[in-house]
Structure formats: structure tokens, C-alpha cells
KEKE-3310 file (N, C-alpha, C; in steps of 0.2 Angstrom, whole numbers, plus 5000, padded with zeros to 4 digits):
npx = (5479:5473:5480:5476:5483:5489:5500:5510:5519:5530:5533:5546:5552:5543:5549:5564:5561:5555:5568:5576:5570:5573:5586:5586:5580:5573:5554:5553:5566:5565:5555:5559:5568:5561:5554:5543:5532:5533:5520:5512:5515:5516:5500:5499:5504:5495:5484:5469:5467:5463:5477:5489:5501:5513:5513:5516:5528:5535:5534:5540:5552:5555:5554:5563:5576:5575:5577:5592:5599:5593:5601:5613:5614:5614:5622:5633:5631:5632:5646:5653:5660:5659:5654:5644:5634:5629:5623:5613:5606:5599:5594:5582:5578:5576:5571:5582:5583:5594:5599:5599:5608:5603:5614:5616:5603:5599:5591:5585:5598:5607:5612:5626:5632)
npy = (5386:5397:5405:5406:5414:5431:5439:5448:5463:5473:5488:5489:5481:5490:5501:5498:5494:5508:5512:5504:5506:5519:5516:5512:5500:5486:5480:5465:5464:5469:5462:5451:5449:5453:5442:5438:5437:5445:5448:5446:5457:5467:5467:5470:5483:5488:5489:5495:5503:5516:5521:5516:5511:5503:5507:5520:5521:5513:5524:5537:5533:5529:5544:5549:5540:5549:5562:5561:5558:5568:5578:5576:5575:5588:5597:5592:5597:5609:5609:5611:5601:5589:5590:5582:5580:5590:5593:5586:5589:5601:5598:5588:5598:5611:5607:5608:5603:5591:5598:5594:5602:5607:5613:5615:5622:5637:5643:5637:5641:5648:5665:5671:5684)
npz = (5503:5514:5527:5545:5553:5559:5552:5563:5564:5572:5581:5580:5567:5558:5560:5555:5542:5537:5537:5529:5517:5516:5511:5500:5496:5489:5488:5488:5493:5507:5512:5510:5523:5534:5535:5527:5515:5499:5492:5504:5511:5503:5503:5515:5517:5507:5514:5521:5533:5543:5550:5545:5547:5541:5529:5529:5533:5523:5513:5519:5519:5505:5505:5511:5504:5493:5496:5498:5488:5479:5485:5486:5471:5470:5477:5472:5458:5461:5464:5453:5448:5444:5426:5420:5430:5431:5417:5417:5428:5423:5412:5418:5428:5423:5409:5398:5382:5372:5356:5339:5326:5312:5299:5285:5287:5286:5291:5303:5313:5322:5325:5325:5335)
capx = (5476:5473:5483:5474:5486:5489:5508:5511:5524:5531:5537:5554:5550:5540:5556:5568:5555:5558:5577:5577:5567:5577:5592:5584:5580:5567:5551:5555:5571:5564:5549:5565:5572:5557:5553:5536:5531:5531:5514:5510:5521:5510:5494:5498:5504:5489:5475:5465:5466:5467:5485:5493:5511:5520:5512:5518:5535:5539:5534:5544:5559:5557:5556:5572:5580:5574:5579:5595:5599:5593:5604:5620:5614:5612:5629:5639:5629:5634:5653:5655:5667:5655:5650:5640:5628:5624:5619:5607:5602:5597:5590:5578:5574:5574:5569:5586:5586:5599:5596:5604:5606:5605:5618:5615:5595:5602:5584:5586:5605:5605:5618:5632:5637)
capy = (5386:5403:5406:5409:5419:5437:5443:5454:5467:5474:5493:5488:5479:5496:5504:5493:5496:5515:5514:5499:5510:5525:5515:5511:5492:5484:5477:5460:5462:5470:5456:5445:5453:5454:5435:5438:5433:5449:5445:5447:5463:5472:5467:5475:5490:5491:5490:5503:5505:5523:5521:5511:5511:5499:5509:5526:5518:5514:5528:5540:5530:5530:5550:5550:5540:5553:5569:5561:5558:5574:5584:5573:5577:5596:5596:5590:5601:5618:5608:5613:5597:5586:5593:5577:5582:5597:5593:5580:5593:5607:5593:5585:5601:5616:5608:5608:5594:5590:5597:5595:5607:5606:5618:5618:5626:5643:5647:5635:5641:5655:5670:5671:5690)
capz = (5510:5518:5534:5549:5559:5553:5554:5568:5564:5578:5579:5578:5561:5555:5562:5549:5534:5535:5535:5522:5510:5515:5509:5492:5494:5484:5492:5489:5502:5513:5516:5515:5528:5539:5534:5524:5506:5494:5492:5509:5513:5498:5505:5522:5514:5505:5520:5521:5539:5546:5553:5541:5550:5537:5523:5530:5535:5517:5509:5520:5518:5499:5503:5512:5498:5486:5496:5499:5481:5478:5490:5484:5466:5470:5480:5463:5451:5465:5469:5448:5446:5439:5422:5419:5436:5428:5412:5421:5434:5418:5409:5422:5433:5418:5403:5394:5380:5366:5348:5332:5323:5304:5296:5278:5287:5290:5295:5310:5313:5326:5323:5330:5336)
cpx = (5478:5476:5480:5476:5488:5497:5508:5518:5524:5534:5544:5555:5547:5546:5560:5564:5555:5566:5578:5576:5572:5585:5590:5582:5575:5562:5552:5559:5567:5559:5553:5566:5567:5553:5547:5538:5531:5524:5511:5512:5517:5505:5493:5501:5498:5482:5474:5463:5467:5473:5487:5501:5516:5519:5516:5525:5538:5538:5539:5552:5560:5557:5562:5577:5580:5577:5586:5600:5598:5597:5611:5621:5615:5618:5633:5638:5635:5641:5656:5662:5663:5651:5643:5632:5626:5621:5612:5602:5598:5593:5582:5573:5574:5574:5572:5584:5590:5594:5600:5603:5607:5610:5617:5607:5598:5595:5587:5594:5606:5614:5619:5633:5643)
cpy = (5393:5402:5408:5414:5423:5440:5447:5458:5472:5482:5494:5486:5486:5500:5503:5496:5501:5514:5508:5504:5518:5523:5512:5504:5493:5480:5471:5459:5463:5466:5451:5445:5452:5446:5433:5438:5442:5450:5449:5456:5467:5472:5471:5481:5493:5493:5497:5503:5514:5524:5515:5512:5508:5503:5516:5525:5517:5520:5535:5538:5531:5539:5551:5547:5546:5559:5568:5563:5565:5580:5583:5577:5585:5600:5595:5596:5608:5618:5609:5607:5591:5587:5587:5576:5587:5599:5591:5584:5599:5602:5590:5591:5610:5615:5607:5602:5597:5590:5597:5597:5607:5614:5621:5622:5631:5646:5645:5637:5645:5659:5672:5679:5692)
cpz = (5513:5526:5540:5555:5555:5556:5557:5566:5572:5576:5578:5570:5558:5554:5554:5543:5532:5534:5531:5516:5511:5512:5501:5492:5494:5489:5493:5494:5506:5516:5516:5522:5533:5538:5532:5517:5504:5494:5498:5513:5509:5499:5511:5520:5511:5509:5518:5527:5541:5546:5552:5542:5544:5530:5525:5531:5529:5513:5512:5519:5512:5499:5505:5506:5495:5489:5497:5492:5479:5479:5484:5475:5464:5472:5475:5458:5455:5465:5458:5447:5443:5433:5420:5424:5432:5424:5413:5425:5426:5412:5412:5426:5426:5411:5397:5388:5373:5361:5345:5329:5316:5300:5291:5281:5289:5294:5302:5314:5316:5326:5328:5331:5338)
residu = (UNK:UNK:UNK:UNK:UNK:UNK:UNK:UNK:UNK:UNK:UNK:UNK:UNK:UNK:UNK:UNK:UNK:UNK:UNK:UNK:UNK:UNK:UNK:UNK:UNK:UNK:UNK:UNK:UNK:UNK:UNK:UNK:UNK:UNK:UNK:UNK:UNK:UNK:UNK:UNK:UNK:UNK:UNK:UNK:UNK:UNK:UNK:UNK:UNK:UNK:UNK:UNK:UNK:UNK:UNK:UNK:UNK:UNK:UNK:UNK:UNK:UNK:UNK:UNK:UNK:UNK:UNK:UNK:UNK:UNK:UNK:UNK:UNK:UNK:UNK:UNK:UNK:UNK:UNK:UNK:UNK:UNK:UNK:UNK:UNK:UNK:UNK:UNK:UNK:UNK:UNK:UNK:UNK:UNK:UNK:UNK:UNK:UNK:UNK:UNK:UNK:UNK:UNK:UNK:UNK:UNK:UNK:UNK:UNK:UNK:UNK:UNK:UNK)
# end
């Protein structure tokens, strides 16, 4: 049976959606939270309204997560106490990957000066 009253989110509610997602929580809470089905929460993201508020509301939040994370992770690599951020940063952002080097290949074996 279809509902015939349609969720009102309130700006205060849109509000919470961005700082939920800016803290990393998954859709499902946050429609806990806001006392709607998954289901539901994903439908009104998805409109295709002009000014899709809850949809622009989660997606800058999932960008704050991400540049926050980014910063923290960029702050460890620069604070040289974390070798294990640095790997991860020269891995992810320049390409770096783990080879093995076969020894007995002296072709493949790069000289040492």
C-alpha cells in the first residue's frame, strides 16, 4: 500500500544530512535518524527536481568527509612520522606500486653506482 502523504524534510533535517554525511555515516543511519525507510531517503535523493536540497546536502557532506580525510592524510604524509601515510600517499596520488624484483634476472636488476 502506497502512502499518500509525502515526507516533508524540513531545513533543519537537510541541515543534519550534510553534517551526518560530512561525518561519514552511511545512508541507512542517516534515514534512521531522520525516521525514513532507506528506501525512501534514496527516492528523495534521487528526484529530479531542480533544487534537489537532500540530494545536494548529501553530496557536499560526502565532500567534506573526503577533504577532510584528505587534509589529515596530507598533514601525516608532510608531519614525516607516519612512514606508512607516505607509502599510501605515493601509491594512491603518484602511481608508486610494489615490485619484486627477480635477482637471478640481471636484465631486470637495476645497477647500483
Amino acid at each position: 500500500m502506497a502512502r499518500s502523504d509525502k515526507i516533508i524534510l524540513t531545513e533543519k533535517d537537510i541541515k543534519q544530512v550534510e553534517t551526518m554525511a560530512a561525518f561519514g555515516m552511511t545512508v541507512p543511519r542517516i534515514a534512521a535518524i531522520l525516521g525514513i525507510s532507506k528506501k525512501t531517503f534514496e527516492r528523495r535523493v534521487a528526484e529530479n527536481d531542480n533544487e534537489n536540497e537532500l540530494n545536494d546536502a548529501l553530496l557536499k557532506g560526502r565532500a567534506v568527509a573526503s577533504y577532510n580525510v584528505i587534509k589529515a592524510t596530507y598533514e601525516m604524509a608532510m608531519a614525516k612520522k607516519h612512514p606508512a601515510i607516505n607509502i599510501f600517499w605515493l601509491k594512491c596520488r603518484e602511481g608508486f606500486v610494489d615490485k619484486q624484483i627477480d635477482i637471478e634476472d640481471e636484465e631486470n636488476y637495476p645497477e647500483v653506482k
